[in-house]
C-alpha positions in Angstrom: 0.5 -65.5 -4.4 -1.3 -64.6 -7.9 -4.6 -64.8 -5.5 -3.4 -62.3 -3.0 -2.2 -59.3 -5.2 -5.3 -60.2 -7.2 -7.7 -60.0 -4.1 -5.8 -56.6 -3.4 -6.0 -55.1 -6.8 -10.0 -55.8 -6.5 -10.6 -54.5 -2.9 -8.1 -51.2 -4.1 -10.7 -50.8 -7.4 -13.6 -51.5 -5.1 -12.1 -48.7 -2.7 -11.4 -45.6 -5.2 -15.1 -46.6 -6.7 -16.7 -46.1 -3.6 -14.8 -42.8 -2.8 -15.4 -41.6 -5.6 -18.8 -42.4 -5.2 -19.0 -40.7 -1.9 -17.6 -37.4 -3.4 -13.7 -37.8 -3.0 -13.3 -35.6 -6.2 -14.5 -33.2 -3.8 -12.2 -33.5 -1.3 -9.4 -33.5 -3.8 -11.1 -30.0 -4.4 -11.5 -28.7 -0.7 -7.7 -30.1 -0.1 -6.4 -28.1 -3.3 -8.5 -25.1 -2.5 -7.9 -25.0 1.2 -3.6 -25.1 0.0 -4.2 -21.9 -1.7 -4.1 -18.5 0.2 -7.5 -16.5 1.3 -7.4 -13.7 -1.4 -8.7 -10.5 0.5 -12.1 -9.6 0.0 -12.5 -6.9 -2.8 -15.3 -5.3 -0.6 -12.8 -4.2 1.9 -10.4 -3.0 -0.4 -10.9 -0.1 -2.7 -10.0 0.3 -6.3 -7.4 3.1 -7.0 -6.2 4.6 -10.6 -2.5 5.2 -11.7 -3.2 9.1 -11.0 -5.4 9.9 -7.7 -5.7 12.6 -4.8 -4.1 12.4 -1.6 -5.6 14.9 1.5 -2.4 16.0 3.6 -2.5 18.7 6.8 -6.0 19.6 5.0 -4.7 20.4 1.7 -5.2 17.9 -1.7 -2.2 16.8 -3.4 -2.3 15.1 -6.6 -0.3 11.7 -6.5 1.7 9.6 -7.9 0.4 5.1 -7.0 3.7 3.7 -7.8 3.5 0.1 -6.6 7.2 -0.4 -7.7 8.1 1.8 -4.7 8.4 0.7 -1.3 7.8 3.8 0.5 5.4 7.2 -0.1 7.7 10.4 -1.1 6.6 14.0 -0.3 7.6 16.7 -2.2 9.9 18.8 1.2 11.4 22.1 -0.4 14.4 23.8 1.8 15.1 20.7 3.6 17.1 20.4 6.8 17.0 18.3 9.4 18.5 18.9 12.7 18.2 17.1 16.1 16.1 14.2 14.2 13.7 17.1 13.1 12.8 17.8 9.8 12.2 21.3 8.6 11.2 22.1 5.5 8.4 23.8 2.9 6.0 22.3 0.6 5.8 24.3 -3.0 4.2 27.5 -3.9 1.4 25.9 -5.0 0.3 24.9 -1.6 0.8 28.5 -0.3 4.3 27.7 0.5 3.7 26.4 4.2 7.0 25.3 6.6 6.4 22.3 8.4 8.2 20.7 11.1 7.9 16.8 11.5 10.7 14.4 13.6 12.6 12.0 11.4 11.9 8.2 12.5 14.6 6.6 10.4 16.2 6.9 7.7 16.7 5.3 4.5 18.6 4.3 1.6 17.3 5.2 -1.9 17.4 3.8 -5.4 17.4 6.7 -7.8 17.8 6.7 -11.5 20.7 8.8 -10.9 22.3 6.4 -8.1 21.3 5.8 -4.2 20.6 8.7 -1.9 20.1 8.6 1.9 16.9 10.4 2.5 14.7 11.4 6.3 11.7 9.2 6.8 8.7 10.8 8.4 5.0 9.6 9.7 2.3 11.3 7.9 -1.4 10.5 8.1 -3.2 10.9 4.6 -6.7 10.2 3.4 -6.9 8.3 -0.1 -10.1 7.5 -1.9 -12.1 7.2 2.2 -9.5 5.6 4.1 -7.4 7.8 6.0 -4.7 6.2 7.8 -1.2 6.8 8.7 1.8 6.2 6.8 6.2 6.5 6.6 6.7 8.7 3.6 10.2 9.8 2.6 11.5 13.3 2.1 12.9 14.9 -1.4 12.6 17.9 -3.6 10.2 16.7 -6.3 10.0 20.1 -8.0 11.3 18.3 -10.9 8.4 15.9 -10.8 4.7 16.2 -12.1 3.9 14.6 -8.5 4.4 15.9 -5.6 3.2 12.8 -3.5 4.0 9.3 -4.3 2.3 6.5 -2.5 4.0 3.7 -2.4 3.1 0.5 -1.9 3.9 0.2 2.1 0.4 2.4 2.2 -1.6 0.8 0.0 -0.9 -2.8 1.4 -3.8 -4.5 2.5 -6.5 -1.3 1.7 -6.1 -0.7 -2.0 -6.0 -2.1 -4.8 -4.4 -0.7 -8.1 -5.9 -0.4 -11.5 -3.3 1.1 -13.9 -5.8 1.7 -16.2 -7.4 3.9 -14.4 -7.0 7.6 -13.2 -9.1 9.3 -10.3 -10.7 6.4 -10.2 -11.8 7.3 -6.3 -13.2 10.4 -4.7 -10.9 11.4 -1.9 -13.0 12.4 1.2 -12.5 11.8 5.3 -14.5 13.8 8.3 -12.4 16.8 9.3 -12.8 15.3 12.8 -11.0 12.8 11.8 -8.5 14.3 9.8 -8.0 16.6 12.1 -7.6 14.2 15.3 -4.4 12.3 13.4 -2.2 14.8 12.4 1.4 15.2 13.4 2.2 18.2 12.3 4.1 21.4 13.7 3.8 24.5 11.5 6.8 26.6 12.0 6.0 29.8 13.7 
């Protein structure tokens, strides 16, 4: 009996010598690696500050990266939404312009103040050279230094964020492009 456990105890030793040997370290590496999720590659993504500028209906916004919110926010003055339509204006400083853009949901918001049930609306916005479409929600954010948040529903999977940093990218798409995406009504 000694002999057998013996004999067993040698060919086990003579085993985890020879993988080793043969590079099972390795493996143990490849297996440990392989368990862990493919980070995205930072050469598709692009590095965005705190602070950067947003291109909306042809018109630069400064905005607000807030990763701590789900969705984008848009400053909408005058709001009023009727038949799953959203009317409203943006601020003075963007020459006061009505838009008119149909609701697709909407949603229930955590304020500091409480929760607010706000329109949700598709907009399509260039940041840094990506322009894309997004769900932005609708407020008056007269109050706030911003009046474009992008949340982080947008930047998923294009951008990555460096608090550190402010203007960190130059906004800039093709006007072609820009132009071919918009869903926007102006009111006449």
């Amino acid at each position: 009996m000694q002999s057998f456990s013996v004999s067993r105890f040698v060919a086990s030793s003579v085993f985890f010598v020879v993988l080793t040997a043969y590079g099972a370290g390795s493996l143990r590496a490849q297996v440990n690696d392989d368990a862990q999720p493919a980070a995205p590659t930072d050469s598709a993504m692009i590095t965005v500050g705190a602070i950067e500028e947003v291109i909306l209906w042809g018109l630069s916004f400064p905005a607000r990266i807030d990763t701590g919110a789900d969705l984008s926010s848009l400053d909408a003055r005058d709001l009023v939404v009727r038949d799953n339509v959203a009317d409203f204006r943006l601020g003075r400083r963007w020459g006061s312009r009505r838009f008119q853009l149909p609701v697709v949901e909407w949603r229930q918001i955590q304020t500091s103040l409480g929760s607010e049930r706000r329109p949700v609306v598709e907009l399509s916005i260039c940041l840094g050279s990506k322009l894309f479409r997004t769900r932005a929600t609708l407020e008056d954010r007269s109050e706030m230094p911003y009046p474009f948040l992008v949340g982080r529903t947008a930047l998923s999977g294009k951008f990555l964020v460096d608090p550190s940093r402010s203007k960190a990218v130059k906004t800039a798409c093709a006007e072609a492009s820009l132009a071919s995406v918009q869903s926007w009504q102006p009111k006449e």
